[in-house]
N, C-alpha and C positions, 0 to 999 in steps of 0.2 A: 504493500500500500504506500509505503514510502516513495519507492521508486514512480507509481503512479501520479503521488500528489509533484512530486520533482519533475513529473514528464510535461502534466499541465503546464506549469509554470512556465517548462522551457518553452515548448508551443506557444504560451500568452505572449514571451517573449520576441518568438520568431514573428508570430502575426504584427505586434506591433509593431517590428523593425520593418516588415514588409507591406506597410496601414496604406502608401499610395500605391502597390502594387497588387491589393487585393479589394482597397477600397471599403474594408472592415472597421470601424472607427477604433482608434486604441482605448476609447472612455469603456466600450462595451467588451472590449476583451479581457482587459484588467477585471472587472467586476464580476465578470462568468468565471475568471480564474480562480477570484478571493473569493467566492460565495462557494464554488464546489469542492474545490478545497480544504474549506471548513466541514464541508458534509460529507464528504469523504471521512476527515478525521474521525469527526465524533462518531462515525460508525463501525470504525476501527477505534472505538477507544481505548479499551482496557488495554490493549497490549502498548500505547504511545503514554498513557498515564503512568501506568507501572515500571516506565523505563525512563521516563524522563520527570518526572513528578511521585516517584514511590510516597519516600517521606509525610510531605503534604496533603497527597492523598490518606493516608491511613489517618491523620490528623482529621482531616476533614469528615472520614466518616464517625468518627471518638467510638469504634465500639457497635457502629450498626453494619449486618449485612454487605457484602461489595455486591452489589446488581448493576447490570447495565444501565435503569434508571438513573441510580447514584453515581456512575461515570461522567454520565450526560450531563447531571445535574452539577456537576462540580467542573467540567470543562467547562458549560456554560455562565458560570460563576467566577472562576477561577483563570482561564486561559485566556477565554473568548474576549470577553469583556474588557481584560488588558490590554488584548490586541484594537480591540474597535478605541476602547480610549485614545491612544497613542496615534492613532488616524485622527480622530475626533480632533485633539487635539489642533492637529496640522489645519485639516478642513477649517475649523472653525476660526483658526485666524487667516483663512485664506479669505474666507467668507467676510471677515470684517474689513479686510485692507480694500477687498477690489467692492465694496460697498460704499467705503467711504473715496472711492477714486468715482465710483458712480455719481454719487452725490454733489461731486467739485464739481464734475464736468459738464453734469446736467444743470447746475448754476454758472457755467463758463468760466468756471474759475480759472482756465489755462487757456482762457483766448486770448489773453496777453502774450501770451509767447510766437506765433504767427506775427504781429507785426516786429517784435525782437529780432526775429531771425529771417525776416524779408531783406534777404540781398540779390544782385545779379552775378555776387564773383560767387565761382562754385564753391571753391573750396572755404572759403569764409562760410559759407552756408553750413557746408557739410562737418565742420568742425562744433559749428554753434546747434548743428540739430542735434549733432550725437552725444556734442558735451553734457547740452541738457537730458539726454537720452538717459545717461550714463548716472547725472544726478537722480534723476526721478527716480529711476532702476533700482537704486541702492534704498532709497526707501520707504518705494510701493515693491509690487510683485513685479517680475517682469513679461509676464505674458501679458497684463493690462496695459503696460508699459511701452511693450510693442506697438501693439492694436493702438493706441491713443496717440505716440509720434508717425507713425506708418500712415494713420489720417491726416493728421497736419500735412505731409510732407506729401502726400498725395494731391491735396489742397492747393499746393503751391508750385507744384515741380508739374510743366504740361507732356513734356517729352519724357515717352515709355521706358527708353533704356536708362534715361537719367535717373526714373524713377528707378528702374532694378537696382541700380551702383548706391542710390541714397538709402534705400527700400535697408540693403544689404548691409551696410553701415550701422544704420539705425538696430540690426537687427542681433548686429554683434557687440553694440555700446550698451545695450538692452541686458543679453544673456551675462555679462562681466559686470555689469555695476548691480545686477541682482547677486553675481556670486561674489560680492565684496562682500555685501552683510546678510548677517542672521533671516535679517527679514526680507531681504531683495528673492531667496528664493527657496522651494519649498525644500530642498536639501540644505540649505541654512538653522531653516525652522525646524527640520528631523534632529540636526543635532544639536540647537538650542536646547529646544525641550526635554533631550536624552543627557542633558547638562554632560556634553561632552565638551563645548567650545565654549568660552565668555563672549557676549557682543565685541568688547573692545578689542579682545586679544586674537580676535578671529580676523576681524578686519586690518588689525595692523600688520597681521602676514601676511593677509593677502592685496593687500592696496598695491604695492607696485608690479607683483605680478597679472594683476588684472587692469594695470592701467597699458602694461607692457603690451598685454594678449588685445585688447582693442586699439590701441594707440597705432602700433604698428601693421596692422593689416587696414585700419582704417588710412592711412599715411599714404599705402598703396594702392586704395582706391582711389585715392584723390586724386593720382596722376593719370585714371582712367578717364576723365572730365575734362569737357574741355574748359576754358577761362574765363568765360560769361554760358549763364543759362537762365533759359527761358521759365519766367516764375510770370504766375498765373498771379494777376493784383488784384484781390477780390476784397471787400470790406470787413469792417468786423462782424461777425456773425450777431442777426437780431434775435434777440434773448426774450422780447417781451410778451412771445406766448406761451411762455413758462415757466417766467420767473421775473422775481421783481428786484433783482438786485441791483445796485449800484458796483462801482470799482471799490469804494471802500470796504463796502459786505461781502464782497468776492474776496477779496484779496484778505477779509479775517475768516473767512471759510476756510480758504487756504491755509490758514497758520494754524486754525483749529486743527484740522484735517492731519496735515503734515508735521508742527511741531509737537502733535500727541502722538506720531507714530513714535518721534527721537525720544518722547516719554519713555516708551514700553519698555526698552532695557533698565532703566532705572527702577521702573514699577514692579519689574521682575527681579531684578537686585535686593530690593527692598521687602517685599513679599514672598517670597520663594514662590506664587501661585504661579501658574502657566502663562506664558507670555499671550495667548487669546484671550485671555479674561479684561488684561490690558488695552489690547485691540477692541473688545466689546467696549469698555468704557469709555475709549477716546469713541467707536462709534456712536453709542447713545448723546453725547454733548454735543458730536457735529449735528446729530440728527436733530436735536434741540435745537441750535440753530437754525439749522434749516426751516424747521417750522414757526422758528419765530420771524424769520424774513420774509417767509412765504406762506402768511398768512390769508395770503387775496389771489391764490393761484389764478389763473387764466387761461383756458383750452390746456390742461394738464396731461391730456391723452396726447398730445402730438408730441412731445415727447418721444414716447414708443416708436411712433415711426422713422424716428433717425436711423440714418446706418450702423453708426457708430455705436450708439447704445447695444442695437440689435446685436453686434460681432462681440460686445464686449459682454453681454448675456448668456451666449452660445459659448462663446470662450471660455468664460466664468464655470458654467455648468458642468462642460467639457473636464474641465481642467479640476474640478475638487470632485469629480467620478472618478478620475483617474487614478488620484492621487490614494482615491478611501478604496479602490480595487487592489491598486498594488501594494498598500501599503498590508492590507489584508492577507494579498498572497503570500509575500514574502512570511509577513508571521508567520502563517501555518504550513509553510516550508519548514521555518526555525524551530517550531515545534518536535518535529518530526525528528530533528537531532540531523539532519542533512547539511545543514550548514556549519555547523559543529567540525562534522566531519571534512567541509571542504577547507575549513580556515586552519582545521591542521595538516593540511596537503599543502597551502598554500606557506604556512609555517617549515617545513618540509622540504620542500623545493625551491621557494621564491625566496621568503625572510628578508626581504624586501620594497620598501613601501613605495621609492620612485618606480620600479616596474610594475610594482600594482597601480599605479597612477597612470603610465603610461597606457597599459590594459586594460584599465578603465575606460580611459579617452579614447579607445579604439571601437570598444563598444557601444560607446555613445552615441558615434558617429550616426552608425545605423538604429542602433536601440534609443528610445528616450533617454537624456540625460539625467531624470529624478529615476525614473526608475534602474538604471547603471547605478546610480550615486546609493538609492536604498540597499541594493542588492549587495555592493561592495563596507557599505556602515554595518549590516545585519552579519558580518563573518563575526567582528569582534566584541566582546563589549568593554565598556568602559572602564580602563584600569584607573582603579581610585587609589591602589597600592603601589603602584608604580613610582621607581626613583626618578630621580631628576636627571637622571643621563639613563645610556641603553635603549636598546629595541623596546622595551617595554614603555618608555616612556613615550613612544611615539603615539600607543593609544590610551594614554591617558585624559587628563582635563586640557583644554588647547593643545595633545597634540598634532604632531606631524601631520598622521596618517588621516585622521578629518579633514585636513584642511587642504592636503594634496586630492584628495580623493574628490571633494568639491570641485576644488579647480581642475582641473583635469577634466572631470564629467562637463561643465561649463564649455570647456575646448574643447572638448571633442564633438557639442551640441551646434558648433559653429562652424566644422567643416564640413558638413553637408546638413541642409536645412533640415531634411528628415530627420535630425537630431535632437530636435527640441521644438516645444507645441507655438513657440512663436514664430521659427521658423516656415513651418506648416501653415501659419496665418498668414506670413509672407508670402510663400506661395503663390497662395488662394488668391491676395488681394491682388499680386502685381502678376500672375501668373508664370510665374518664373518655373524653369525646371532646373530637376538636380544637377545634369551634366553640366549646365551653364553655372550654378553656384557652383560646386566644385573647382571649375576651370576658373574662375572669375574671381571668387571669396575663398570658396573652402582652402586652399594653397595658402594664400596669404593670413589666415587665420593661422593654418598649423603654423608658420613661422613665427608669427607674434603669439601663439598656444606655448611653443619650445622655449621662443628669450623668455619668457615669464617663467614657464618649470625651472630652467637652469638659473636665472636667478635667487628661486625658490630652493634650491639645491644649494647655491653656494654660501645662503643666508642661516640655511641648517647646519650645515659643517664648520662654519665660523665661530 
């Protein structure tokens, strides 16, 4: 049964990697994998309880009867429920961040940035859309993140291939300034929550390696462009059928919004509770606002029918199915003792964290990069006992091995769009194909992927 639930997984895996080639969405493969998976186990349970949960078990029943009821009854108590937590977890501060980007957007609170970055020189464009690309990234999600600069730039850029080079840009300043911090992306927030990384000490390793991985593939788009481009001069977008805000109200929307997200680390610092509880709370005070601004709504439904909303609803949806499928699978793989097993093979033969990093990033490429990044966090866990030098410190609190394993998954989601679900959005929106990203982006990413590892290589050994 083991091997069975490990076969699904591998298959959820392959479908995924092959989602525009079968045209299977990855939201519905992950969730058929974690749901059978789990019903699989519990049907096999006595023998996965008793071998991996003896102890506890006999605790649990204090003296009654073992029956296959009592199995059930204590997997679904005991196992299950850790594992949905630990997703829940993720989901629900996925749910708060791209709620409260919902809320800016549909009050315009980032129509300011379209006349900021209206130029005719390309490359001053292309520096100022990804830079801010880069900021926002780092602390919203970056799938929202995408979808929200990919419309600006869509807005303004009239010529198609200009779009793809900008599209592409955007799309790599996007996936690196999410994997700067905790909360830029959902394999930050696995291992916030798994208190394996700190906010601060996460981002200070990775900042130059991920300023490196965009900066420089971004560099070499630039000289793809030619030295004036055709920008589309359109006004600022009318707000007044559905909403009443002024620039002053937008612009403290904004700080609400975004200076409660640079809260959450500290409210998590402070409280030991889950970094989403934070997230809800900065949610509910924007949402406050919001209703206290827009107490005189007008035609409230046209709204709905923007594009933007729509792609960032789909995407939204998309994206926290995903995430609660595979976070699911994987559990009840770990369950099973299978992964156990593989991290002492990989202990074995590898013992090695930069070549799990670059084997990660290879996987990435074609495999989602959260679900690469969970799969490779799920071999070890957390050494709390570990010295301050040694292999073992590498997976302790802020080591190594997280923060290689992040980045990496990141890079490897940028050399070919099929790598990561914003990529996929890209796609969609500019209709680009993989041979063309590859030839065009994916190259110049793995270069700027590489200076950023080997940097990160020689800042370890120092």
């Amino acid at each position: 049964m083991t091997l069975i639930i490990v076969s699904i997984l591998l298959l959820g895996y392959l479908l995924i990697a092959t989602e525009k080639l079968t045209n299977v969405n990855k939201a519905a493969v992950a969730i058929f994998a974690g749901t059978v998976g789990w019903v699989l186990y519990i049907c096999w349970g006595s023998d996965f309880v008793m071998r991996e949960h003896q102890g506890d078990y006999v605790d649990f029943l204090n003296g009654a009867v073992a029956t296959s009821t009592a199995v059930k009854h204590y997997i679904a108590q005991n196992i299950f429920l850790k594992c949905v937590a630990k997703a829940a977890e993720v989901v629900l501060f996925l749910i708060s961040t791209m709620t409260i980007v919902q809320i800016l957007h549909s009050n315009g609170c980032f129509d300011f940035l379209t006349p900021w970055i209206r130029t005719r020189k390309s490359k001053k464009l292309l520096w100022m859309l990804t830079g801010i690309t880069f900021l926002i990234s780092a602390n919203l999600d970056n799938l929202t993140t995408t979808i929200l600069m990919l419309t600006i730039m869509h807005n303004l850029v009239s010529q198609r291939r200009q779009r793809m080079i900008y599209g592409s840009a955007v799309l790599l300043a996007a996936n690196m300034g999410g994997a700067l911090t905790v909360i830029g992306d959902p394999a930050g927030i696995v291992l916030w929550n798994e208190n394996a990384v700190t906010a601060t000490g996460y981002s200070m390793s990775l900042l130059i390696p991920c300023l490196l991985a965009s900066a420089v593939p971004i560099f070499l788009l630039g000289r793809m462009l030619p030295e004036r481009v055709e920008i589309e001069w359109k006004p600022m977008p009318y707000r007044g059928d559905d909403t009443n805000l002024n620039a002053w109200q937008r612009l403290l929307m904004l700080f609400v919004g975004i200076g409660g997200l640079w809260f959450i680390p500290t409210f998590h610092s402070i409280t030991k509770l889950s970094p989403f509880l934070g997230a809800l709370c900065v949610l509910s005070v924007l949402w406050v606002v919001n209703e206290v601004f827009n107490h005189k709504l007008i035609k409230s439904g046209v709204e709905t029918d923007r594009r933007t909303p729509r792609l960032m609803q789909y995407g939204v949806i998309q994206m926290i199915l995903f995430v609660m499928g595979i976070m699911m699978a994987v559990g009840v793989v770990q369950e099973t003792g299978a992964i156990r097993w593989l991290a002492n093979v990989c202990d074995n033969y590898l013992h090695n964290i930069w070549i799990m990093g670059v084997i990660a990033s290879l996987f990435s490429t074609v495999l989602d990069n959260f679900a690469t990044a969970l799969g490779f966090f799920s071999l070890y866990p957390v050494n709390e006992t570990a010295q301050t030098a040694g292999y073992a410190a590498d997976f302790c609190l802020n080591g190594y091995y997280w923060k290689v394993i992040a980045y990496a998954s990141a890079v490897g989601g940028n050399i070919l769009a099929i790598g990561s679900m914003g990529g996929i959005a890209l796609m969609n929106m500019e209709h680009i194909h993989v041979g063309w990203f590859f030839r065009n982006v994916g190259i110049k990413a793995l270069i700027g992927g590489a200076i950023g590892l080997i940097v990160m290589i020689i800042t370890a050994l120092a």
